[in-house]
C-alpha positions in Angstrom: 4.3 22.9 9.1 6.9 25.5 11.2 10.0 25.0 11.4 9.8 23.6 15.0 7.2 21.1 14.3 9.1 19.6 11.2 12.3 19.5 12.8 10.4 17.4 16.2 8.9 15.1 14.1 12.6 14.8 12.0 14.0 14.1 15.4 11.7 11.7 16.7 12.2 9.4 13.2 15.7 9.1 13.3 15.7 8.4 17.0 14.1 5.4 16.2 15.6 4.1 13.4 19.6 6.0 14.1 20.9 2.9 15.5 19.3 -0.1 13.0 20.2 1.7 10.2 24.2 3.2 10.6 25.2 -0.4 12.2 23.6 -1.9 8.6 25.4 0.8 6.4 28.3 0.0 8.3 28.1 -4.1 7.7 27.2 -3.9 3.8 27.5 -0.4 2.7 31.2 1.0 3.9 32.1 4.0 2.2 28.9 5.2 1.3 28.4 7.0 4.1 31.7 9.0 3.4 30.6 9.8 -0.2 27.0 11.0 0.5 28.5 13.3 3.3 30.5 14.5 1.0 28.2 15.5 -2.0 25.7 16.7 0.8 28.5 19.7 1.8 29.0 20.3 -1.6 25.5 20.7 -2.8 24.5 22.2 0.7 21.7 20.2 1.1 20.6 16.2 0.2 17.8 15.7 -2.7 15.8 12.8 -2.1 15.9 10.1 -5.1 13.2 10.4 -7.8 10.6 7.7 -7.3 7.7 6.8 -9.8 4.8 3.9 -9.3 4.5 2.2 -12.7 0.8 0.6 -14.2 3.1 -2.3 -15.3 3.3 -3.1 -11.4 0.0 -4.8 -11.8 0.8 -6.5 -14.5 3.9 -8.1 -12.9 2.5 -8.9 -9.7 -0.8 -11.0 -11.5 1.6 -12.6 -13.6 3.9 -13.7 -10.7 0.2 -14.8 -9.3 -0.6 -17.1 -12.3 2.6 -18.8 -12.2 2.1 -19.5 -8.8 -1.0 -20.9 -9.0 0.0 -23.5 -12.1 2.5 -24.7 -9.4 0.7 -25.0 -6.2 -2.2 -26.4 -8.1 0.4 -29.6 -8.2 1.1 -29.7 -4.8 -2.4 -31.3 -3.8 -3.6 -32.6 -7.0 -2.5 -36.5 -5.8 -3.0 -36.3 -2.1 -6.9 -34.9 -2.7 -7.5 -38.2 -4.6 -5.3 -40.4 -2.9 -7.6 -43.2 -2.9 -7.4 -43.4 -6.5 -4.2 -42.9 -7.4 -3.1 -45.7 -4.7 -5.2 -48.3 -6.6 -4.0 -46.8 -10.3 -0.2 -46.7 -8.9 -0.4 -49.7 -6.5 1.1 -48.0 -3.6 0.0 -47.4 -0.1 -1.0 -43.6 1.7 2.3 -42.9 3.4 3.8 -43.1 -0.5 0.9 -40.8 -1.7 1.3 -38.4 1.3 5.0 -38.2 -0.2 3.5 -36.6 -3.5 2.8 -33.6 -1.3 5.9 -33.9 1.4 8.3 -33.7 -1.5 7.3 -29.9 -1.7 8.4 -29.5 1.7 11.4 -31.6 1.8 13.1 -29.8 -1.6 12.3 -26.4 -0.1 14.5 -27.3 2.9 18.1 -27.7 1.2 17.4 -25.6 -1.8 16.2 -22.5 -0.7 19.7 -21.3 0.6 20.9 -21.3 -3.0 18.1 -19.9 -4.6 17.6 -17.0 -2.4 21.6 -16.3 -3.2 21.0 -16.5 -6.8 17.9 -13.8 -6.4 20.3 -11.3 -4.9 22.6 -12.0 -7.5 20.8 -12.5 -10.7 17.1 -10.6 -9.3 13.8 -11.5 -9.9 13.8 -12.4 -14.1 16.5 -14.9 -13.9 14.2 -16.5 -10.8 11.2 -16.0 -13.1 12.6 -18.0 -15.6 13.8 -20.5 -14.0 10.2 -21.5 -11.7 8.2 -21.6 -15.0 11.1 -23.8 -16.9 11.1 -26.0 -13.8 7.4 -26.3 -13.5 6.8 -26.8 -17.3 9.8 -29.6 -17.5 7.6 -31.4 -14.2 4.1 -31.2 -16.3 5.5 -32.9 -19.3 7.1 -35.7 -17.3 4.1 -36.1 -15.5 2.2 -36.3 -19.2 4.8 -39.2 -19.7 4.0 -41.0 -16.5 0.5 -42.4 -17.1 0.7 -45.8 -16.8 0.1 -48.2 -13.1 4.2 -49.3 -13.7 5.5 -45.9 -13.9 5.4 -44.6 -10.3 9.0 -43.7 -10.4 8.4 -41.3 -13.6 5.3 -39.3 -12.1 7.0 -38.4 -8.5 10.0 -37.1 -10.7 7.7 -35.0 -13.0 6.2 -33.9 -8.5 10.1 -33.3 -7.8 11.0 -30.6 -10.8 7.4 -29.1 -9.8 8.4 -29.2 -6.1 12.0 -27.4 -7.2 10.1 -24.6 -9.2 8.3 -24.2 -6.3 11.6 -22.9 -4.2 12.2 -20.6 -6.8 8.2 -19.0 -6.4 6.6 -19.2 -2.5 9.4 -16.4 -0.7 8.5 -14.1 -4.0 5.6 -12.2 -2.6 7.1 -9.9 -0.9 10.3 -9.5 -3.1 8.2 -8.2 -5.8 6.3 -6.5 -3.8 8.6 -4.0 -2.6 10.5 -3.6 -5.6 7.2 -2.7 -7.9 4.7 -1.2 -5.1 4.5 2.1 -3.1 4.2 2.1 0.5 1.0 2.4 0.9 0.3 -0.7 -1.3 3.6 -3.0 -0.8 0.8 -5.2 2.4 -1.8 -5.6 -0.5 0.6 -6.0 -3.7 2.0 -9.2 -1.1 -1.7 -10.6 -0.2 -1.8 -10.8 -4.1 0.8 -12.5 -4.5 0.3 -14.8 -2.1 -3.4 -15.0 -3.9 -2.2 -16.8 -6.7 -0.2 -19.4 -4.5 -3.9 -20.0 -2.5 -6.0 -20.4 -5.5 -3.8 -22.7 -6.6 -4.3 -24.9 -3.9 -7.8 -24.1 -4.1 -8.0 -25.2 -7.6 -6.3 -28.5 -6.6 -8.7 -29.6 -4.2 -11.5 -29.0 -6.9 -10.4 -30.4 -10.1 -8.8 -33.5 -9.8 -12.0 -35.1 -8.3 -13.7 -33.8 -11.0 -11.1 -34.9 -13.9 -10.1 -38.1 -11.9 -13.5 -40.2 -10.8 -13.2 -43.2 -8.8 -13.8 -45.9 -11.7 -12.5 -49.3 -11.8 -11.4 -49.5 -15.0 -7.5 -48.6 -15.1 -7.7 -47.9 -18.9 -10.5 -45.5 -18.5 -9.3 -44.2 -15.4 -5.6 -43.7 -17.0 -7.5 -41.8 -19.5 -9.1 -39.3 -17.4 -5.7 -38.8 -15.5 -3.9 -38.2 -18.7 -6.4 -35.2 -19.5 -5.9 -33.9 -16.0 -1.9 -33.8 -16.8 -2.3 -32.7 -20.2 -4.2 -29.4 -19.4 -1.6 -28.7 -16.7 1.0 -28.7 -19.1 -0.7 -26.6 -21.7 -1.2 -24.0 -19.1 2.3 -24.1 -18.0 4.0 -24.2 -21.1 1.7 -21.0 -21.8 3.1 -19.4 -18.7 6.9 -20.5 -19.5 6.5 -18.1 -22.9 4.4 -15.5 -21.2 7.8 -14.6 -18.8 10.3 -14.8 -21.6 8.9 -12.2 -23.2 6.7 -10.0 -20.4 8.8 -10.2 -17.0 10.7 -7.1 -16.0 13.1 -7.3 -13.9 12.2 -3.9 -11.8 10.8 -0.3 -12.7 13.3 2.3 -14.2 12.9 4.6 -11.0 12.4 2.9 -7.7 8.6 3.2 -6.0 9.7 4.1 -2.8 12.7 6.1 -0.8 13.6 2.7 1.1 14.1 0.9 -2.4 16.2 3.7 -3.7 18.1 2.9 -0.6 18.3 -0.6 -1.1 19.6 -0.1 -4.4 22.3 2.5 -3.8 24.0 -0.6 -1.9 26.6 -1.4 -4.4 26.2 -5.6 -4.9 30.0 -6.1 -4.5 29.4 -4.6 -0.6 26.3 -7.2 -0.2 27.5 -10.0 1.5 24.8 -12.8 1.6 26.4 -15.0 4.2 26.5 -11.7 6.4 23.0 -11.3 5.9 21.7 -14.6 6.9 24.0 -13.9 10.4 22.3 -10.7 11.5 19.1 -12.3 10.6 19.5 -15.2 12.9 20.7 -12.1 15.2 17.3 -11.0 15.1 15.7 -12.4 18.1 12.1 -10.8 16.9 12.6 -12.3 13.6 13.9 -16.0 15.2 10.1 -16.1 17.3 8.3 -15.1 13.8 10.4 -18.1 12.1 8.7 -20.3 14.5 5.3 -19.3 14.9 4.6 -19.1 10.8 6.4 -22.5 10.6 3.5 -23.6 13.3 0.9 -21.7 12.1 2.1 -23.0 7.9 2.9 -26.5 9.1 -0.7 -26.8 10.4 -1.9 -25.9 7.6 -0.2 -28.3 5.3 -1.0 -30.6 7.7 -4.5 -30.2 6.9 -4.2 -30.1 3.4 -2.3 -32.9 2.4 -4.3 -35.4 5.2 -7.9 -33.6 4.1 -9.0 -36.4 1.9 -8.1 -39.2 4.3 -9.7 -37.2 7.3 -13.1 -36.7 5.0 -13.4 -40.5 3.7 -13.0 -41.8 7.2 -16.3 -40.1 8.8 -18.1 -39.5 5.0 -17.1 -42.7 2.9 -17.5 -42.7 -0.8 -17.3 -38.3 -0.6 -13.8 -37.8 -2.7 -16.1 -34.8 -4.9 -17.2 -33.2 -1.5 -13.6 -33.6 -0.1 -12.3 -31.6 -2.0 -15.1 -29.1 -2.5 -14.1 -28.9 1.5 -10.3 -28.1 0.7 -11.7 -25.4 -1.8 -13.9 -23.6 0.6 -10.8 -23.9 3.3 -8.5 -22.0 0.9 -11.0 -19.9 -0.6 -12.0 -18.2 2.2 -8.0 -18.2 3.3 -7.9 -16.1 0.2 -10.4 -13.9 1.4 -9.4 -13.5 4.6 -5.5 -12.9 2.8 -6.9 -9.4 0.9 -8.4 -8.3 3.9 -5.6 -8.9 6.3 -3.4 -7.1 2.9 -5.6 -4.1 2.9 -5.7 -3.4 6.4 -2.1 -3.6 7.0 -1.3 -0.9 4.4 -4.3 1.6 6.5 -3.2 0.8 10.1 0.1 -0.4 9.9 -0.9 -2.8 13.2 1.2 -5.9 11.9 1.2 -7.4 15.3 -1.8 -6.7 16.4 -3.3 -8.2 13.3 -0.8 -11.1 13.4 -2.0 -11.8 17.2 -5.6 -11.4 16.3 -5.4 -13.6 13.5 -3.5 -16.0 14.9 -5.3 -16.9 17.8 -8.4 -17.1 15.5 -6.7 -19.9 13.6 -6.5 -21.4 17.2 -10.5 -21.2 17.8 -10.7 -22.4 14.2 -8.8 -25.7 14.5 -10.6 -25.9 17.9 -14.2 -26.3 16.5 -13.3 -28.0 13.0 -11.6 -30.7 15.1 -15.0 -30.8 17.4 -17.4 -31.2 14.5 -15.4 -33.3 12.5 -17.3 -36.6 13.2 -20.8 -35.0 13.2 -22.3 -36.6 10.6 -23.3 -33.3 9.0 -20.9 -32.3 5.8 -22.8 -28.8 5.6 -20.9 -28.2 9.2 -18.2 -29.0 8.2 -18.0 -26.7 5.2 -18.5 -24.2 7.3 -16.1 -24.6 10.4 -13.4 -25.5 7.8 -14.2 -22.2 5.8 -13.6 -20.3 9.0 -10.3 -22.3 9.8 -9.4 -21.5 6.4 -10.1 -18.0 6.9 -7.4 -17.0 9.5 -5.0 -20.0 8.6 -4.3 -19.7 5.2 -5.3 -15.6 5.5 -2.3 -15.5 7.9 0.4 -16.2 5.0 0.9 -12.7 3.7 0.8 -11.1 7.0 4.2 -13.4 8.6 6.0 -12.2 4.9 5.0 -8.5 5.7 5.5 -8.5 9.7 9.3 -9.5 8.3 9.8 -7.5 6.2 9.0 -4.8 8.5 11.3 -6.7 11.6 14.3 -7.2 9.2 14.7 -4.5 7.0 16.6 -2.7 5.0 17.9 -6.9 4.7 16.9 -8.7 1.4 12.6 -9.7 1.2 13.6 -13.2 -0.6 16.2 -14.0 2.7 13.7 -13.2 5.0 10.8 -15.1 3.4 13.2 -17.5 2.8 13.7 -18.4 6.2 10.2 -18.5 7.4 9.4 -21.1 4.0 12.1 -23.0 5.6 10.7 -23.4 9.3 7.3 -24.1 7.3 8.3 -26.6 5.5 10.2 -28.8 8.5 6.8 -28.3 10.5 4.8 -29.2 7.5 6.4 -32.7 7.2 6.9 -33.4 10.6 3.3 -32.7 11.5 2.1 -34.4 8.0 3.7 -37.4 9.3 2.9 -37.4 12.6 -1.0 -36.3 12.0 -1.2 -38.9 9.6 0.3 -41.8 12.3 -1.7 -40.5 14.8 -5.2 -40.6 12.7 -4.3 -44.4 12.3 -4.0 -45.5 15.2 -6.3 -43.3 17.2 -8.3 -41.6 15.1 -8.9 -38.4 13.1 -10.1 -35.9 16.8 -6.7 -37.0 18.3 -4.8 -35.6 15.1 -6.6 -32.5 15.0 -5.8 -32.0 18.8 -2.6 -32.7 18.1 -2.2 -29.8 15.8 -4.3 -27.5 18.5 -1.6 -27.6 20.8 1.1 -26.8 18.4 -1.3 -23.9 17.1 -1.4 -23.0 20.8 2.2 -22.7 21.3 2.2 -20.3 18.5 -0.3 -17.8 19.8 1.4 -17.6 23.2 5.5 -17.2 21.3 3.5 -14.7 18.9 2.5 -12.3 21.5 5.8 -12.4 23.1 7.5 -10.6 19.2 8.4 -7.1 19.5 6.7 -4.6 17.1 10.2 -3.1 15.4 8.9 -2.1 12.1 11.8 -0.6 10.9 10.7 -0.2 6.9 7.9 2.1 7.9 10.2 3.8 10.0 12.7 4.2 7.0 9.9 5.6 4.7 8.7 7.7 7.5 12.0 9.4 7.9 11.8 10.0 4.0 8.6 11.9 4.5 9.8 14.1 7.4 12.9 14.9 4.9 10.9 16.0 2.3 8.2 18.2 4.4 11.7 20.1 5.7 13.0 20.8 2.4 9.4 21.9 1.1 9.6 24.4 3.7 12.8 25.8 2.2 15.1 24.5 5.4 17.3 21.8 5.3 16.6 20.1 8.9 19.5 17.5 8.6 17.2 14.5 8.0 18.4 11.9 6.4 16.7 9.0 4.8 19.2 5.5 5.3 22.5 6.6 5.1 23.8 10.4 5.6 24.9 11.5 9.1 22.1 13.7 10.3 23.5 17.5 10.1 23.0 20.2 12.8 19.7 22.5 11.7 19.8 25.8 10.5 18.3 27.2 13.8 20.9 25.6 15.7 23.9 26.7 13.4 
C-alpha cells in the first residue's frame, strides 16, 4: 500500500467514526485524551496495544454455554407438562403458565442491578453468582415434591429465574472480551446455543421423565428423578466455575477491547451510560423489535403444550418433541446467522431478512395448526423456529455494533428487558385469547405484532460503529508498517497532521 492509498483509507475511517467516538472519550474517559497526546509527542509516533486470541476462549465460552442450558432447561420444564403438574399440584393453567412468567417478571427489576455489578465486579463474580443461584433453585425444587407443597417448588422456579438475570445478556459480554473480530458474531451464536438447547432439552425430557399416570405416588416419583438429575448437573456446574472461570485473557483480543479497557473504572459512570443509550434512537427501535420478535417467541413456548393438546389430545410426548424441533432448528439457524455475520458484516440486512422470515413462519404454523396432520406441524414449527429463535444472537450483535464502545452486558441488558415485558404480556394475552376464541386467533394475534416488527426493523439505521473502531485499528497499523506515521488513531488520540502534509 503507498502512502496515498493508506493515508485515504485512514481518512475515510475516522471520518466515520471522529464524531461517536471523541463525544464518548469526552463523557467517560476525560483526561485521557490529554495523556495519550502527550506520550504520542514524546515517543513520535502511537504503538498499537499488544493483542493475543487465547485457546482457553473456547473453553470459556462452552462453559458459559453449559451453564446456560442447566438454567433455561428450567424455564419450560413445568409449562411443557402442564397438564400434569396441574393435577399433581392442584392448580389451574394460568398458575402453571406463571412457572414460566416468573422468568420474565424477575428479569424486569433485576437486571438494572446486575448489569451494574458486571461493570463493577466483571464476568467471574456474575459466573458465580448464576450457578449458586441456579444450584440453590434445583435443591429446593428436590424438596418440593409433594401435591401440598406448591409454594416451595415456584420458589425453587424464582432462585432459577434470578440466576437467569445474571446469564441471558452474557453472550455477547464474553464474547468480546475472549474473541477476535472476526469471531466475536460466532463466539455470541454459541453462547446463545447453550441458552437454546436448553430450552430444547426442556421440551424433550420432562415428558419423558414425567408420564401422565394417575397415581400421585408413582407420579411424585418420576418427578422427583426429573429434579434430582437437575440438581446433580447443576451442582456439577456450580464447582466447575469456582475453579475454571477466568475472568478475561491477560492481553486483550482485539484493539476495541484494549480500548475499552484503558477507560479507567472510576471515569465509567453507569447511570451515564444507560442515558446515552436511551439517546440512541437506532438502538431504542432494536429494543422494540427483539422484544416483539423474543416475546413471540416465549409466547410460543410457554402456551406450546396447551396449543398441541387442544387439536392432538392425549400428545404431551409429541408436544414437546414439537418444542424441540422448534428450538433445535432455532439453534441451527443461530450458527448460521453467527457465521455469516463475522464474513459479511450485513447485520441489518440479515436482521431484516430474518425477521421477516419469522413473520412467514408464524404465518403458516398458525394456518396449519388445526390440520389434523402432526408431521406438518413438525415441520412449519421447525421453520418458525428457524428464524425466531435463530434471530437471538443477531439483535445482541446488531447492538453491539449500534452502541459501542458502551458496555455489551448494558446493551443486552436492555433488549432482555423489552423481551421480557412482551413475553408476559403476550403469554397472557395469547393464552386468554386461545380460551375464548381459539388457538388460530392467538397465533394471529402474535402475527400482527411480528408484523409491526418487520416494518420498525427496516426503518434502524446501519451505524456499526465497533467494526468501524477495529477498522480504524487496521488502517493504523498498515501506516506504521509502511514506516509512516499517518496520524490514525484507534479510540482516543487526536488524529495528527501526516508527514506529507507537515
Amino acid at each position: 500500500m503507498n502512502e496515498k492509498e493508506a493515508l485515504g483509507d485512514i481518512k475515510l475511517i475516522e471520518n466515520q467514526t471522529k464524531a461517536d467516538l471523541e463525544n464518548h472519550v469526552e463523557l467517560v474517559a476525560g483526561d485521557e485524551v490529554q495523556r495519550a497526546d502527550d506520550q504520542g509527542q514524546l515517543s513520535g509516533h502511537e504503538e498499537l496495544s499488544p493483542t493475543r486470541l487465547y485457546k482457553r476462549r473456547w473453553i470459556m465460552v462452552f462453559m458459559f454455554s453449559a451453564y446456560s442450558l442447566c438454567n433455561s432447561y428450567q424455564w419450560i420444564q413445568y409449562g411443557i407438562i402442564g397438564n400434569i403438574f396441574m393435577k399433581f399440584y392442584n392448580v389451574d393453567a394460568f398458575t402453571i403458565d406463571w412457572m414460566s412468567m416468573i422468568y420474565m417478571l424477575t428479569y424486569i427489576p433485576f437486571i438494572f442491578p446486575v448489569t451494574w455489578l458486571l461493570d463493577k465486579k466483571g464476568l467471574r463474580v456474575i459466573a458465580l453468582v448464576a450457578t449458586a443461584l441456579n444450584c440453590a433453585g434445583t435443591w429446593i425444587k428436590v424438596a418440593s415434591v409433594k401435591p401440598n407443597l406448591f409454594a416451595v417448588t415456584f420458589l425453587g422456579q424464582f432462585c432459577c429465574s434470578c440466576a437467569q438475570v445474571f446469564i441471558l445478556g452474557m453472550p455477547s459480554r464474553i464474547a468480546s472480551v475472549w474473541f477476535g473480530s472476526e469471531e466475536v458474531s460466532t463466539a455470541c451464536s454459541i453462547g446463545v446455543f447453550g441458552n437454546q438447547l436448553g430450552i430444547a432439552i426442556g421440551f424433550l425430557v420432562p415428558p419423558i421423565l414425567v408420564p401422565n399416570v394417575d397415581d400421585i405416588d408413582e407420579l411424585a416419583h418420576h418427578i422427583s428423578i426429573m429434579f434430582y438429575i437437575t440438581a446433580g448437573v447443576a451442582t456439577f456446574l456450580f464447582i466447575l466455575v469456582v475453579f475454571v472461570f477466568q475472568e478475561h485473557p491477560t492481553l486483550p483480543p482485539t484493539q476495541a477491547q484494549a480500548t475499552a479497557r484503558s477507560i479507567p473504572p472510576e471515569q465509567y459512570s453507569y447511570i451515564s451510560s444507560i442515558l446515552r443509550l436511551l439517546r440512541n434512537k437506532a438502538f431504542i427501535l432494536l429494543i422494540i423489535t427483539y422484544g416483539l420478535n423474543v416475546g413471540c417467541f416465549y409466547a410460543v413456548g410457554t402456551l406450546l403444550n396447551r396449543m398441541i393438546i387442544e387439536h392432538y389430545p392425549g400428545e404431551e410426548v409429541n408436544a414437546g418433541r414439537i418444542g424441540l424441533t422448534i428450538v433445535i432448528a432455532g439453534m441451527v439457524g443461530s450458527l448460521i446467522c453467527g457465521i455469516w455475520l463475522d464474513k459479511t458484516k450485513t447485520y441489518k440486512q440479515t436482521t431484516l431478512s430474518v425477521y421477516f422470515m419469522s413473520l412467514v413462519g408464524m404465518i403458516v404454523y398458525a394456518a396449519t395448526l388445526s390440520l389434523g396432520h402432526l408431521w406438518v406441524v413438525f415441520i412449519t414449527a421447525g421453520a418458525l423456529g428457524f428464524f425466531m429463535t435463530g434471530y437471538l444472537p443477531l439483535g445482541f450483535e446488531f447492538a453491539v455494533e449500534l452502541t459501542y464502545p458502551e458496555s455489551e452486558g448494558t446493551s443486552s441488558g436492555l433488549l432482555n428487558c423489552s423481551a421480557q415485558v412482551f413475553g408476559i404480556i403476550f403469554t397472557i394475552c395469547q393464552g386468554k385469547i386461545i380460551d375464548r376464541f381459539g388457538t388460530l386467533a392467538g397465533n394471529i394475534f402474535l402475527c400482527v405484532f411480528l408484523l409491526i416488527g418487520t416494518i420498525i426493523t427496516g426503518l434502524i439505521k446501519s451505524d456499526l460503529k465497533r467494526q468501524n473502531a477495529n477498522q480504524l485499528a487496521k488502517a493504523k497499523e498498515e501506516g506504521q508498517r509502511s514506516g509512516q506515521d499517518y496520524g490514525a488513531t484507534a479510540l482516543i488520540s487526536k488524529p495528527q497532521t501526516p508527514p506529507s502534509q507537515a
